[in-house]
C-alpha positions as CSV (number, residue, x, y, z in Angstrom):
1,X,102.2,78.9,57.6
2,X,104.2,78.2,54.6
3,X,106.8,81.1,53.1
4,X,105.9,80.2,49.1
5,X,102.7,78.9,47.9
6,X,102.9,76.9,44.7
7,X,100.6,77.5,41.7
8,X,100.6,74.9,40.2
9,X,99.0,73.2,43.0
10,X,96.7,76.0,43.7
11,X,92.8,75.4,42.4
12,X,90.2,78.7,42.2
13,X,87.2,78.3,44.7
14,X,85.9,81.4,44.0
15,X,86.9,85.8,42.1
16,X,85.3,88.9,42.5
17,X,85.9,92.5,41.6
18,X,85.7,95.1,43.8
19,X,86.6,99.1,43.9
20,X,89.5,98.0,41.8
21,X,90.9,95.2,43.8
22,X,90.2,91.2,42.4
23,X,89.6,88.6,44.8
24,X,90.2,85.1,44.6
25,X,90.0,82.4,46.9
26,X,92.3,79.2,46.4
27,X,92.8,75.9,47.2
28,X,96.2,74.2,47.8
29,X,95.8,70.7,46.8
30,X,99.3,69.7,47.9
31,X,98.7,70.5,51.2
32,X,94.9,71.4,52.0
33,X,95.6,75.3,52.7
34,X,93.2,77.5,51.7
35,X,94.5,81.5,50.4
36,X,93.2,84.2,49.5
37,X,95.1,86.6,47.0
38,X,94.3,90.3,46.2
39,X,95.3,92.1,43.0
40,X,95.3,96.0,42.3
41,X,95.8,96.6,39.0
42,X,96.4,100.2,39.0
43,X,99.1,100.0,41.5
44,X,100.5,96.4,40.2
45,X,100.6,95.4,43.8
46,X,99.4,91.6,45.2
47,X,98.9,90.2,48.5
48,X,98.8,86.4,49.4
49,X,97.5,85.1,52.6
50,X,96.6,81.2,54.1
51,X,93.4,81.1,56.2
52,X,92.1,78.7,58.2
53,X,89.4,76.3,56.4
54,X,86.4,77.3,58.9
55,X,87.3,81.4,57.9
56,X,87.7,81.0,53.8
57,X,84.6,82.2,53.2
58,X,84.3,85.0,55.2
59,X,87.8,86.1,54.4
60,X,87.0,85.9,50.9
61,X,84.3,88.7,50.9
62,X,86.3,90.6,54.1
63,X,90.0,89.9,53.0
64,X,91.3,93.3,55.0
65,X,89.4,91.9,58.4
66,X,91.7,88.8,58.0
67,X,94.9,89.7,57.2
68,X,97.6,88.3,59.4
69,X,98.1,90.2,63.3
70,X,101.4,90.6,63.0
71,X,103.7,91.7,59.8
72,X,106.4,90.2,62.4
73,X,105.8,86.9,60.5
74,X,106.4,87.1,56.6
75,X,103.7,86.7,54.5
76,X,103.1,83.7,51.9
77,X,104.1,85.0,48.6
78,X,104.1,84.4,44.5
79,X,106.1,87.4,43.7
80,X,107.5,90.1,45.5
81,X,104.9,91.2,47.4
82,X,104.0,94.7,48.9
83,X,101.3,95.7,52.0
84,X,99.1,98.1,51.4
């Protein structure tokens, strides 16, 4: 897993809204990852996370069921980041 995704090499596959919190699924062309990113407006807080290809889907419409095990490893970020 990478420790920065770039975006300008990111492409949108797919957003949503949902109880507040946007969802998009991406697309790194550089390097064939796929991530999904969750936004909370009222709270200014984002999340970034790779999947694997075979999960993006699912992990787009269930993003908490596929967050990383372990917050041992860093997460893959844009911006400072913050867990919720």
């Amino acid at each position: 897993m990478s420790t920065a995704l770039s975006l300008d090499s990111r492409r949108e596959l797919a957003h949503r809204l949902s109880g507040g919190i946007e969802v998009t699924l991406y697309w790194c062309e550089r390097d064939g990852t796929t991530s999904v990113e969750l936004w909370h407006a009222a709270s200014e807080e984002r999340l970034v996370f790779e999947v694997a290809h075979e999960h993006a889907l699912e992990a787009f419409y269930h993003p908490f069921a596929h967050l990383p095990r372990t917050f041992d490893e860093p997460l893959p970020t844009l911006e400072v980041e913050a867990a919720w």
